[in-house]
N, C-alpha and C positions, 0 to 999 in steps of 0.2 A: 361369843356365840359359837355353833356348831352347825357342821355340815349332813345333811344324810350320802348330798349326790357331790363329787369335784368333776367338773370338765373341766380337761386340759390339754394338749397335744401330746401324740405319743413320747416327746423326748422329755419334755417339763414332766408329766405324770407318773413315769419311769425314775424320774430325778426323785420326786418325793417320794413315792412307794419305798424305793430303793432308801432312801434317807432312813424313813421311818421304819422300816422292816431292821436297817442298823443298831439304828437307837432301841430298839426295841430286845436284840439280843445283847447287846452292852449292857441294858439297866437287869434283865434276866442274870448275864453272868456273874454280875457285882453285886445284886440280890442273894445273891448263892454262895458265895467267898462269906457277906458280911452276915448270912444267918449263919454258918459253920462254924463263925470263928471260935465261939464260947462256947458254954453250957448255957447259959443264958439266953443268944438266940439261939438256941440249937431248939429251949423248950417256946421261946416265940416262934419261931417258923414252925412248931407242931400246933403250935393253936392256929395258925395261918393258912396253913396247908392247903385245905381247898379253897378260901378264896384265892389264895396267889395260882391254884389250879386256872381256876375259872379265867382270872387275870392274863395269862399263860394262851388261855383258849382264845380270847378274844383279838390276839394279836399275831396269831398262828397263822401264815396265808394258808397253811393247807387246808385250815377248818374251812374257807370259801374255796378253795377250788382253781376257782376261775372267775374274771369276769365276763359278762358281756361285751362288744362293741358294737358303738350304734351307729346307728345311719346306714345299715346295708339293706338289704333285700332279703338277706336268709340268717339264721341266727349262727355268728360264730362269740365261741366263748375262748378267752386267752388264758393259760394257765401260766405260771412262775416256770421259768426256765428252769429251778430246780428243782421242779415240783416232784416227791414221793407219790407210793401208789394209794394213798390216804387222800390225798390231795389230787389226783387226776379222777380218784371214784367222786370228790365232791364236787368236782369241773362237771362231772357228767351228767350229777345232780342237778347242776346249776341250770347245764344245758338241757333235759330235759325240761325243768320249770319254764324255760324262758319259750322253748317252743309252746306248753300245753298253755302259755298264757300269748300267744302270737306276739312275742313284743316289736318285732319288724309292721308285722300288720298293728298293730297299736300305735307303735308310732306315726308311720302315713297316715292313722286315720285322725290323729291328735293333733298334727305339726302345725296348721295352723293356728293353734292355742300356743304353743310354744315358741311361735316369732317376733323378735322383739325389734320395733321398727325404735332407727336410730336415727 
């Protein structure tokens, strides 16, 4: 299956981000070596090209910015420690949306739908 949303604690969520942000440039750089090697992929990676773009996009933290965190009272959004200025403009995006949609006040006013009695 698949997730839209992970809750986790800031050190577990940091652990996988981190994970997966790794793996993510590893399969990039060894995508990059094995279409180079020939003539062969060299004309596969031109057929390729913009989906491995897109693919690229979708795994990029700076394309999001920043996320959210919840359970405060005022919207703060967290950007990548080594975020570019690509990525602090799309934090700000981010943080914009989340204020013109109140998500602090959405929340409070949802929580009771979202408690899961154990």
């Amino acid at each position: 299956g698949g997730a839209d949303v992970i809750v986790a604690d800031g050190y577990t969520g940091n652990i996988m981000l981190k994970s997966v942000e790794g793996v993510g440039k590893f399969l990039h750089k060894e995508l990059k070596k094995v279409f180079l090697s020939s003539t062969k992929t060299k004309v596969a990676a031109a057929l390729v090209k913009g989906d491995m773009a897109k693919m690229k996009k979708l795994i990029d933290p700076g394309e999001v910015g920043g996320t959210p965190f919840l359970g405060l009272q005022k919207t703060v959004i967290k950007a990548h420690g080594s975020s570019g200025a690509r990525a602090i403009e799309n934090a700000i995006y981010q943080a914009v949306r989340a204020v013109e949609a109140d998500l602090p006040g959405e929340i409070q006013r949802n929580i009771q739908w979202m408690r899961v009695e154990l």
